[in-house]
Residue, then its C-alpha position, 0 to 999 in steps of 0.5 A: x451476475x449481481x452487482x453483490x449480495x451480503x451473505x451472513x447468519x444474521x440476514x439482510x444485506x442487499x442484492x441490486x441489479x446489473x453485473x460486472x461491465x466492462x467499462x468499470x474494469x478497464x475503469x478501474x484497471x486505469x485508476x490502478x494504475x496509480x500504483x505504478x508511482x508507489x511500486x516504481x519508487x519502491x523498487x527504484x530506491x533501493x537500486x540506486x543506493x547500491x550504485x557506486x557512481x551514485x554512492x561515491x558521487x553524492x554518498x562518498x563515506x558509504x562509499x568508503x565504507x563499502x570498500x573499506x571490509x576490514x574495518x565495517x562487519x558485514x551488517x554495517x557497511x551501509x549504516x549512514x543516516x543522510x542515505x536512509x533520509x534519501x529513501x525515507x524523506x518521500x514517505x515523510x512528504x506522503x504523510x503530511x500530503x495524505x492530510x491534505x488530499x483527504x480535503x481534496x478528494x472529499x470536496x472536488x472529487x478522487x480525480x482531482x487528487x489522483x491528477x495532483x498526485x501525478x503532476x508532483x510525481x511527475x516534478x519530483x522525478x525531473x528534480x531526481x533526474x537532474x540533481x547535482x547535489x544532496x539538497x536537489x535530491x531530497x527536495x525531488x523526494x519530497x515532491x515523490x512523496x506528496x505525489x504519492x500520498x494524494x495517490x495512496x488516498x485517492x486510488x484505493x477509494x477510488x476502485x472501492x466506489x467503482x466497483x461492484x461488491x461481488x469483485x470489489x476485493x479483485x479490481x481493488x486489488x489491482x492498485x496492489x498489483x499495479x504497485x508490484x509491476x511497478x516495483x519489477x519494473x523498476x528492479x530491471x531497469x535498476x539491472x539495466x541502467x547498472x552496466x551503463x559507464x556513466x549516470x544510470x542512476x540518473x535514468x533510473x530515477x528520472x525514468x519515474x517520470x513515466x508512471x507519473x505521466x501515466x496517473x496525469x493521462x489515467x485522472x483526465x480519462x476516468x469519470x468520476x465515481x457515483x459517490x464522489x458526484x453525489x457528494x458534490x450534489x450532481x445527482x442525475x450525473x450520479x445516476x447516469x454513471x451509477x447505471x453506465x458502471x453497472x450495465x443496466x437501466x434499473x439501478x433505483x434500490x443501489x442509487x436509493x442507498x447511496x443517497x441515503x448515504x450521502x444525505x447522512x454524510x452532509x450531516x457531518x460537518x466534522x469527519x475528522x472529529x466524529x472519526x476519533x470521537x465517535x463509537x460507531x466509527x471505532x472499528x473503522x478507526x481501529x483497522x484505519x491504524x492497525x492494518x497500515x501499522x502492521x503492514x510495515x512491520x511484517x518487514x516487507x519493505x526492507x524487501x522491497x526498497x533494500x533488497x539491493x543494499x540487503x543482498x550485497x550486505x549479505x555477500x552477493x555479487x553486484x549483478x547478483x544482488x540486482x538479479x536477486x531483487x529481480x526474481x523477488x519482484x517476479x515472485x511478487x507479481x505472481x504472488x499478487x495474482x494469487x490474490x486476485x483470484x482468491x479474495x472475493x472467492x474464499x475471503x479476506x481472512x483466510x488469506x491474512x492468516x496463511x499468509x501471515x503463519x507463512x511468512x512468520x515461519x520464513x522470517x526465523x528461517x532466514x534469521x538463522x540461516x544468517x546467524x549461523x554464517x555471520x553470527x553477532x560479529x558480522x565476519x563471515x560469508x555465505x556459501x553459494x548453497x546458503x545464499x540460495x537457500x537465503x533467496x528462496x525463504x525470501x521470495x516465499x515470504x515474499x509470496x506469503x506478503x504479497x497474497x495476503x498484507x500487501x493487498x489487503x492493506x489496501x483493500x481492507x481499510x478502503x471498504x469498510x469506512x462509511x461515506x461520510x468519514x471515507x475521505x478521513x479513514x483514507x487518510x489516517x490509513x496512508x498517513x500510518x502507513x507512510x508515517x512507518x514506511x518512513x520509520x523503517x526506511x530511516x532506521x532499517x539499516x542502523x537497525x541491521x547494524x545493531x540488531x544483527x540476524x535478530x532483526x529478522x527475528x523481530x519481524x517475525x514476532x511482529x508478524x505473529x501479533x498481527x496474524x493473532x490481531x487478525x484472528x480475533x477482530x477482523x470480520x470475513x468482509x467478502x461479498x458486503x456491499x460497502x455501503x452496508x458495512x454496519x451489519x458486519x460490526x454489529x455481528x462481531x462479538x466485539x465490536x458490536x458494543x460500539x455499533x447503535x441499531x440506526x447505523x445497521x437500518x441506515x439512519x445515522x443521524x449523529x445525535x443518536x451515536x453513543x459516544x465516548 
């Protein structure tokens, strides 16, 4: 089986020897893990603060107001900015911290960055744990954050080097996968530490200690990627592993192209600058920011870390709302297989625009189905058939998330950078993305409580955007060496203005880039 080919009208491409080993999946499969920080924490956030020792111990006004029905509609009850600054304040941390594990990872490899990433993961639950007030909390968010933003910056690069082009969207792929196990896990023991008599919360939130120790043991185990060591000038380690990854001897065409590679990004001495200011990096730069941008705003996160709170501000039962987040996080796994299997057979576009006419069609059904019961006065109260109902249109759109943005929000971005500016795209991808997850963690609630149903109605026609974003300015990136990704923008009839000729025969010395 080859290592990958390059299929397009226009020819060329590469074809280079090898196939698919074994070591490089269970490589990749332990680099995914990385995930289980971001997936753990997804889930765990939103289990918590619908716990009413936690709510009433460092929450006390949620409390009340949660109790207090007369006075609150239904779409306010959990409205309290400090209790959004608890869930949001990680990605705030992530944001700032992709920055600097972009220097991280560019300079002393994807290992490093992946171990710090761990290790504040792993202090930052200690401090969750243990906490005894508000400022303990948020400070052990904040060391969440920076964990899980040298992890996001890291982890996706990581797999994309590793693995061969042919399977670079299914192994890439499983740091997605590995996020939604994360978020299933942490709903059942959200379930499970919800019928203890006192401080389940505390096991739920020092319990992310675990994945963390995971990512520290996973950074120590796995060698480094051919790309990273050629980077830092080991090309005979480069070599050697470059033909360890790819199960045979004559890897010369493959290595030839990453040195080439590597040798033109030694030529950049100011990745961040070239990235921003150069032509031919504007479609790297473009998905860099759109692609995590409109991953936020499918509305998915208000899913995944509020699902809880969102059931129970619905009506459900406290058992319910936890099972409910549960059957979600089932859906999600699943769903995330789906893509697995589909990415590298029928593409990245297909499944971007089903998945997102798919949840375009849930979000106004949902939307309704609410309105219909609580309309703008938030007095009302679902029936056990519409709360099904409610339940079923989430986990399909869930569905549609889960094979579709939510992978290749990770994916997409990861692929298409060249060497030299990887490291910056990387992190302008996690810090757009973290900068919005932070957004919509800090607003979601207040947003609900304003908005009403037509919040989900904003989705929505967000979500229509992005599908026709998509339609119009994604190229099918399917099978193309991730070295070879100039040929795919000079194709595209938009991008290809942008693109010089030595950037598709692989020159690209910066004095011939057309710059803006």
């Amino acid at each position: 089986m080859a290592g990958g080919a390059f299929v397009s009208d226009g020819g060329g491409g590469g074809s280079y020897e090898g196939g698919v080993t074994g070591f490089v999946i269970i490589t990749c499969i332990v680099a995914a893990m990385g995930g289980l920080l971001f997936g753990y924490d997804l889930g765990i956030s939103g289990g918590v603060t619908s716990m009413e020792e936690f709510l009433s111990k460092f929450f006390p006004e949620v409390d009340r107001q949660m109790h207090n029905a007369r006075r609150e509609t239904a779409y306010c009850k959990f409205d309290n900015q400090l209790l959004q600054l608890f869930t949001s304040s990680l990605y705030l941390a992530a944001l700032v911290s992709s920055f600097a594990a972009s220097i991280v990872t560019r300079k002393y490899g994807r290992k490093i960055s992946m171990f710090v990433g761990g290790l504040a993961f792993l202090i930052g639950a200690l401090f969750n744990a243990f906490a005894v007030n508000v400022a303990m909390l948020i400070i052990g968010r904040l060391l969440l954050g920076v964990g899980v933003g040298f992890a996001n910056q890291s982890t996706p690069v990581y797999l994309s080097e590793m693995a061969p082009a042919k399977l670079r969207g299914a192994l890439n792929i499983g740091f997605q996968m590995a996020i939604t196990i994360g978020i299933l896990i942490a709903n059942l023991i959200n379930y499970g530490t919800s019928q203890m008599a006192r401080n389940g919360w505390r096991v739920s939130l020092g319990l992310a200690a675990v994945p963390a120790v995971v990512m520290v043991i996973g950074s120590f185990v796995l060698p480094d990627t051919p790309n990273s060591m050629l980077e830092r000038g080991k090309y005979e380690q480069a070599r050697e592993m470059l033909q360890k990854i790819r199960g045979a001897d004559n890897v010369d065409e493959e290595f030839q192209d990453l040195c080439d590679a590597c040798e033109a990004a030694k030529k950049v001495e100011h990745p961040w600058k070239n990235l921003f200011l150069q032509a031919k990096y504007r479609p790297a730069l473009a998905f860099c920011s759109a692609i995590p941008f409109f991953q936020q705003f499918t509305g998915i996160n208000v899913i995944m870390f509020y699902a809880p709170v969102l059931f129970k501000t619905l009506g459900f039962a406290d058992d319910a709302s936890l099972i409910s987040a549960v059957i979600t996080g089932v859906v999600n796994v699943v769903s995330t297989l789906v893509s697995i299997y589909a990415v590298d057979r029928y593409g990245r576009r297909i499944l971007f625009l089903e998945g997102g006419i798919q949840m375009i069609i849930c979000q106004i059904i949902v939307g309704s189905l609410i309105g219909a019961k609580f309309g703008t006065t938030g007095s009302g109260t679902l029936t056990p058939a519409t709360a099904d109902w409610v339940l079923a249109f989430i986990c399909i759109y869930v569905a549609g998330f889960a094979w579709s943005w939510g992978p290749l929000g990770w994916l997409v971005p990861s692929e298409i950078c060249p060497l030299e500016i990887r490291p910056a795209g990387q992190a302008v991808n996690v810090s757009v993305n973290m900068f919005f997850t932070f957004l919509i963690g800090q607003f979601f609630l207040t947003m609900l409580c304003h908005m009403k149903f037509g919040l989900f109605y904003f989705f929505g026609g967000m979500v229509l955007i992005m599908t026709i974003f998509i339609y119009f300015l994604l190229p099918e990136t399917k099978g193309v060496p991730i070295e070879e990704m100039g040929r795919v923008w000079k194709q595209h009839p938009f991008w290809k203005r942008y693109i010089p000729d030595d950037a598709v025969t692989g020159g690209s010395e910066e004095t011939s880039v057309k710059e803006v």
